[in-house]
N, C-alpha and C positions, 0 to 999 in steps of 0.2 A: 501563423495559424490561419486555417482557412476560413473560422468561426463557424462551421458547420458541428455540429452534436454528432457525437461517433460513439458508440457501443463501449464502453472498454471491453478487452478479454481477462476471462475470469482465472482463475487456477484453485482448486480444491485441493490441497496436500496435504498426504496422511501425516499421522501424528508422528513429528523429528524422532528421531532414534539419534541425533548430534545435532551438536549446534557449528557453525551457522548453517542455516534452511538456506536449500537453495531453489529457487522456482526459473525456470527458462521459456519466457516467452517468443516463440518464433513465428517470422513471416511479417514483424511489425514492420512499418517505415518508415523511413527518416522521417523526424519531425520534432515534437514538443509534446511530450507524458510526463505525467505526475503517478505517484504510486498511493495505494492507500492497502493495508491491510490489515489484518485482524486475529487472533487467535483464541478459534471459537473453542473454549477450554470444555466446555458443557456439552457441547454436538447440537446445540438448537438452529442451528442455521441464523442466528441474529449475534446482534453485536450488542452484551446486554449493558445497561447502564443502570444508576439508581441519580436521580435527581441531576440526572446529565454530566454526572462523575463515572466512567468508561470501569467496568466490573471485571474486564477480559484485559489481556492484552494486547497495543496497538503498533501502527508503526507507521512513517510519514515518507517519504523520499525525501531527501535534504533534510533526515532530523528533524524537522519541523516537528515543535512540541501544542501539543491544544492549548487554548487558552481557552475563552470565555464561546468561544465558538471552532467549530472546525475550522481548516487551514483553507485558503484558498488556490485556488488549482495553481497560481501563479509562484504562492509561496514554492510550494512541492514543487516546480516546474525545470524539467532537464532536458535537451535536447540530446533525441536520439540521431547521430551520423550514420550514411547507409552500412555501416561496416557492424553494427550492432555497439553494443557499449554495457558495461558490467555496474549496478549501480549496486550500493550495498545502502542502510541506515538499519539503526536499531530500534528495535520495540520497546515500550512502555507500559507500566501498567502492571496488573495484577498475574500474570505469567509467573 
């Protein structure tokens, strides 16, 4: 890692018609991502919680499940090779 702060890229996708969702991020580069995403079931643009218990549903790269705190980037962490790479995990949560 080069420890430099980098943007992630986002994906907004409409509401599945099947499961599994698939999102295709292109033009990343090799390297080291973690995933984090969300399913904003209400369309508020937030991630809603109640007493820091997650109200929507979530999803970690490596399964990584919440505990007492969100996961660390290193937990989620997968190397991407330049050839691209398929990663799947499943969501959690109120879905």
């Amino acid at each position: 890692m080069t420890g430099r702060k980098v943007s992630p890229p986002k994906k907004r996708l409409p509401p599945p018609k099947s499961c599994p969702l698939r999102a295709v991020f292109e033009g990343l580069g090799a390297g080291t991502y973690a995933i984090a995403a969300y399913h904003d079931e209400d369309n508020d643009d937030k991630f809603d919680r109640f007493l820091l218990i997650p109200r929507e549903g979530y999803g970690f790269s490596n399964d990584v499940r919440l505990g007492l705190r969100a996961p660390a980037f290193d937990e989620a962490a997968f190397n991407v090779p330049p050839g691209g790479i398929a990663v799947s995990f499943a969501f959690s949560g109120a879905t």
